[in-house]
N, C-alpha and C positions, 0 to 999 in steps of 0.2 A: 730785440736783436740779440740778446745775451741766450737766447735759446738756440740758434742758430750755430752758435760760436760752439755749445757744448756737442750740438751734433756734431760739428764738423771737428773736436777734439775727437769724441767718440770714433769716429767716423777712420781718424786716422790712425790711432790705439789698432783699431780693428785692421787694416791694410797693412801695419807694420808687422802683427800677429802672422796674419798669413805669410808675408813673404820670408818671416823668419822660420815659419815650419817650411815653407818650400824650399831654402835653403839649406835648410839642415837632414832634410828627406825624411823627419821622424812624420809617425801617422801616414807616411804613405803606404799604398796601397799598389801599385804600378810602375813601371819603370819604362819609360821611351827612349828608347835608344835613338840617334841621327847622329851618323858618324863614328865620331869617339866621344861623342857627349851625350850623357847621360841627365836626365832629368826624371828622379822621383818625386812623383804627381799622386794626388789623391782622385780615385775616381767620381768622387760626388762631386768635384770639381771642374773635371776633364769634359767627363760624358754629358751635359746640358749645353756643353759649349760646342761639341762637336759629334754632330748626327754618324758621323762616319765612327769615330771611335764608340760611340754608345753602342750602336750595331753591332762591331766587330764585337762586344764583351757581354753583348744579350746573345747572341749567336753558340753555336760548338763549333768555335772555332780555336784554335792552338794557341792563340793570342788571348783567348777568356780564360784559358786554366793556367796558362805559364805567367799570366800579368805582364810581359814582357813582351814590349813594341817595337820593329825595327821599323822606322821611317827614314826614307829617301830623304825628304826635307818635312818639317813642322809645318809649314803650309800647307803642304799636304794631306795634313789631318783632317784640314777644316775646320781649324778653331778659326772661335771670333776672338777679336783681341777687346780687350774693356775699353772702350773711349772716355771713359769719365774720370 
């Protein structure tokens, strides 16, 4: 059981990591605008989770050279959200 326990230490080191670079927007790489909210996002992140935005940034589209997203709504993107 004591192996279990350090993954799940590990485990959370590692999620704490991410949502502090996501809050701070260092190392991103895009930025989604909705609204007046801004959220800088990394795309090795983004793009696995939503077929639509992967697209839109494999594409020549104005959205792959400016990194710069306007969305209607964040559901709209088509991400998946993490259930775990």
């Amino acid at each position: 059981m004591e192996g279990k326990k350090t993954v799940d230490v590990v485990t959370s080191q590692r999620v704490a990591g991410s949502l502090a670079l996501l809050e701070s927007g260092q190392s991103s790489d895009m930025v989604i605008q909705c609204g007046s909210d801004e959220y800088h996002v990394q795309l090795s992140i983004v793009c696995p989770r939503s077929g639509i935005v992967n697209r839109m940034m494999e594409g020549s589209f104005t959205v792959s050279l400016s990194r710069r997203l306007v969305a209607r709504t964040i559901d709209s993107l088509g991400l998946q959200r993490n259930q775990s």
